[in-house]
C-alpha positions in Angstrom: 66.1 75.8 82.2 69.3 75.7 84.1 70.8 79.2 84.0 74.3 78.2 85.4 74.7 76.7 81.8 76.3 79.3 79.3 77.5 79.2 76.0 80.6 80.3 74.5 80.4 83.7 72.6 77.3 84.7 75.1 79.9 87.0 77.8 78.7 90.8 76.8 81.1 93.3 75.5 82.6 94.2 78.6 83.2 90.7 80.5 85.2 89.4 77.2 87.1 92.8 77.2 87.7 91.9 81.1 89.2 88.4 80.0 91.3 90.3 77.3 92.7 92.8 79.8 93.5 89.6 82.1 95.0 87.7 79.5 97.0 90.7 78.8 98.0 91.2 82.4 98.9 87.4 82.9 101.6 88.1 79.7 102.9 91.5 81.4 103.4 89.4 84.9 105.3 87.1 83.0 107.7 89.4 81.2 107.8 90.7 85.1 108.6 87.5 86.3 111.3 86.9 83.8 112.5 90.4 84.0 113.4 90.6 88.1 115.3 87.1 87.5 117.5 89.0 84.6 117.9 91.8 86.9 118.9 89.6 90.2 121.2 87.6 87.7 123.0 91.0 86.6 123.6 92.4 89.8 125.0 89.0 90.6 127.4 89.3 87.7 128.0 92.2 88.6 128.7 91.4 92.2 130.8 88.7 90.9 132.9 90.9 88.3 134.2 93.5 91.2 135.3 91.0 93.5 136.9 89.2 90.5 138.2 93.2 89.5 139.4 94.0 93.1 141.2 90.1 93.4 143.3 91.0 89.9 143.5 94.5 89.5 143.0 95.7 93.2 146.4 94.1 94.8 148.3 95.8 91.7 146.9 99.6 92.9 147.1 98.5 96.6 150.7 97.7 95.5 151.2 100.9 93.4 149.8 102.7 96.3 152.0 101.5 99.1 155.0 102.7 96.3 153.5 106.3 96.0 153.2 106.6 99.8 156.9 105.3 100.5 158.0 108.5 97.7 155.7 111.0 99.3 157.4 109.8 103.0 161.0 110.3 101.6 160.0 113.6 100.1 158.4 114.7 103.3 162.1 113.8 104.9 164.3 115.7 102.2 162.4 119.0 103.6 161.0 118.2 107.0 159.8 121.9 107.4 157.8 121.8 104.5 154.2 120.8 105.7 152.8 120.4 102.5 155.3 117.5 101.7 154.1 115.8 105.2 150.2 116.2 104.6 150.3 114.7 101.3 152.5 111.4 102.7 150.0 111.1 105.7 147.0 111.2 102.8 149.0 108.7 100.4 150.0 106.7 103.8 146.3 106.8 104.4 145.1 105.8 100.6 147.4 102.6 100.8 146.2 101.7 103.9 142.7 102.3 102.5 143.6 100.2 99.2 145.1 97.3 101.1 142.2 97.1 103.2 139.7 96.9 100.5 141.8 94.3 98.3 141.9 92.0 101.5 138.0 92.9 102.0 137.7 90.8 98.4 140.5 88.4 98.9 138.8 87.0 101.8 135.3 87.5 100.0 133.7 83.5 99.0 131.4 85.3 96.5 131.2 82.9 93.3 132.8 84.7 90.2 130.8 82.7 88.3 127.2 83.3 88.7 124.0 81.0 87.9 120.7 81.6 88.8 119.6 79.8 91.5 117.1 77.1 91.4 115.2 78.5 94.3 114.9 81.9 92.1 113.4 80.0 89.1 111.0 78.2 91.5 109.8 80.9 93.1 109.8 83.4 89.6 107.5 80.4 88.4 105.8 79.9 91.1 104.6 83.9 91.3 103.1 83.3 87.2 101.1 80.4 88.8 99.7 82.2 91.7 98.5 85.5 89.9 96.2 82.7 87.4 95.3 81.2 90.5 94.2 84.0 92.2 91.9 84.8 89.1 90.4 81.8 89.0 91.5 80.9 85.4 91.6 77.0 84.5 93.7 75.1 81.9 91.5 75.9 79.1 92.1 79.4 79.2 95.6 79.0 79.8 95.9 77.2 76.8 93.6 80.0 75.2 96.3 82.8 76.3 99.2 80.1 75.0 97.7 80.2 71.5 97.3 84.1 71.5 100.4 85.0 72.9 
């Protein structure tokens, strides 16, 4: 009798809890898979929402800045004695030099406002799912086996 020959149902107790655990594993890498690709596609958005922040709303506060320092300068010059008045124009000088900066920083930033994974991410989020089966040795039969429990 050929013992490489088995039949279905004949696994003991703890090789089909084994394949249960695996099946559940292979569902758990998925939800993985799927959720690092939300997670890079956030932080793209994201990415993608402050430069689109700093290109609107940055050049107002740059400008709104540069006004504040110009007051603080002619203050400083009504009492030129009064130190105070002179530290806090070189600090607003400083802050709209700071704010210009930054708004140019995302002015001359290419980064795409409008963010789609890319296909290179899907590949390779798909392409980790297939490796972990592969690398347990399951076949089509049992992926069709998790499909229908799952």
């Amino acid at each position: 009798m050929d013992m490489r020959i088995t039949v279905m149902g004949s696994h003991s107790p703890e090789e089909q809890e084994l394949e249960k655990k695996g099946i559940e594993l292979t569902g758990f890498e998925q939800q993985l898979g799927q959720g690092e690709l939300e997670l890079k596609t956030l932080q793209a958005e994201l990415r993608a929402f402050e430069q689109q922040y700093l290109r609107i709303v940055g050049v107002k506060y740059a400008r709104l800045d540069e006004i504040e320092a110009h007051i603080a300068v002619l203050l400083s010059k009504q009492v030129p004695q009064d130190r105070t008045r002179e530290g806090e124009a070189t600090r607003a000088r400083a802050k709209a030099q700071e704010s210009f900066r930054v708004t140019r920083e995302a002015l001359a930033s290419d980064v795409d406002t409008h963010f789609t994974p890319s296909d290179e991410l899907k590949k390779l989020t798909l392409y980790s799912f297939k490796v972990s089966k592969l690398e347990r040795g399951w076949d089509r039969s049992l992926s069709k086996f998790v499909a229908l429990r799952l």
